[in-house]
Structures are given as C-alpha cells and as structure tokens.
C-alpha positions in Angstrom: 85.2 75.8 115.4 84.1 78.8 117.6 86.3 81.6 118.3 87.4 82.1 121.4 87.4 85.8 121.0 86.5 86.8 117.7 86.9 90.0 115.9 85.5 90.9 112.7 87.8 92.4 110.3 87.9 93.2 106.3 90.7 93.1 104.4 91.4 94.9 100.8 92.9 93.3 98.1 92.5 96.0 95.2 89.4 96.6 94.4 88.4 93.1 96.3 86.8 93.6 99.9 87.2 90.2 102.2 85.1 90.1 105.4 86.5 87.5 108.1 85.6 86.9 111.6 89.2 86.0 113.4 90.9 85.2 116.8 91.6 89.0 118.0 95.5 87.8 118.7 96.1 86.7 115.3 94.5 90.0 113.6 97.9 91.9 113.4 98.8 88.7 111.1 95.9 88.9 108.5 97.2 92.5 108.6 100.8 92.2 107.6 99.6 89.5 104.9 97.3 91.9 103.1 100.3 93.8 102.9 102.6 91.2 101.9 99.7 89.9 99.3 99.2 93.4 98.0 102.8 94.4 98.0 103.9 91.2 95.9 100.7 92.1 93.8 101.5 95.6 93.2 105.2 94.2 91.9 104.2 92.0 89.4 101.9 94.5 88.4 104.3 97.1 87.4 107.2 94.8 86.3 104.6 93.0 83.8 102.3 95.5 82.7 99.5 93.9 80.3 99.4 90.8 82.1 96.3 91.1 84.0 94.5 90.6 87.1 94.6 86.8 87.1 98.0 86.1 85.7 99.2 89.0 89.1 97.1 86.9 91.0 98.9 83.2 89.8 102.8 85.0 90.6 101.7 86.6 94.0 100.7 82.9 95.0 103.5 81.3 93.6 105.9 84.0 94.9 104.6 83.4 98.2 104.2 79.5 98.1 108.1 79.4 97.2 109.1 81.3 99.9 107.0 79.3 102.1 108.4 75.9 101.2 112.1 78.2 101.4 111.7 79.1 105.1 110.4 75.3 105.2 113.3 73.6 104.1 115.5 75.9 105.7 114.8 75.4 109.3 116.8 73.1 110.7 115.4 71.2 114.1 118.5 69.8 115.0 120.1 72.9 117.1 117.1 73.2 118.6 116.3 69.3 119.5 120.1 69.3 121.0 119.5 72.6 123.2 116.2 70.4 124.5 118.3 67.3 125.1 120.6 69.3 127.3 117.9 71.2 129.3 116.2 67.7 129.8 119.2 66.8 131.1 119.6 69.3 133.3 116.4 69.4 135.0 117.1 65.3 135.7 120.0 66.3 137.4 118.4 68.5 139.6 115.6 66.4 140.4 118.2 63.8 141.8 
C-alpha cells in the first residue's frame, strides 16, 4: 500500500533505533507510543531490577495488550447507536 503522503521517521526504543516511513497525519501517534512503550519499559525496569531486557520487553506488551482489550470491552456502542437512531430520525422528518 503506498502512502499517500509519507514521512520518514525513527523512533528510539533504548538503545533500539526503528526507521519507518508513515502517513505524515498519523506521526504525532507513533510519537506518543514510543513514549507510552518506553515509559511502561522504563517502569518495569526499575520496579524489577535483574529481570532483563526481554522479560521488560514481555510486561510492556502485555501491559499494553491488557489495556487495549480494557478500553475494548469498555466502550459501549449502544449510546452512541441510539444518538444515530434519533438523528436519522430527524433528518426523515425534515425531508418530509
């Protein structure tokens, strides 16, 4: 898939450089999660000295994967799908 307008960028997780090429509007959020990925990293790191770089790795991604299926679970469609109904609604009136 080519990008519509791309924009290289590298992002550093410790000692870790990652070049990517990405869509310019969604840089801002590879930005913030480097710093989420990092932050959780750094965490881990000092709460469980010893552990090393691979077990920090494992919690950052399971830290992150549970709050992911969290925000998942929590949303709830069904104020949303009743504020549509109601604006459908409206707009059929109108058109009558």
């Amino acid at each position: 898939m080519a990008l519509s307008d791309p924009l290289s960028i590298k992002l550093k997780f410790g000692n870790r450089i990652l070049p990517m090429v990405v869509e310019r509007a969604d840089e801002y959020i590879y930005r913030e999660a480097e710093k989420l990925i990092n932050g959780r990293f750094n965490y881990y790191a000092s709460k469980y000295p010893e552990q090393g770089h691979e077990m920090y790795l494992l919690m950052t991604s399971l830290d992150i994967a549970v709050r992911f299926k969290r925000m998942e679970t929590e949303v709830d469609p069904a104020p949303m799908q009743k504020a549509i109904e109601t604006l459908i609604k409206e707009v059929e009136q109108s058109l009558k």
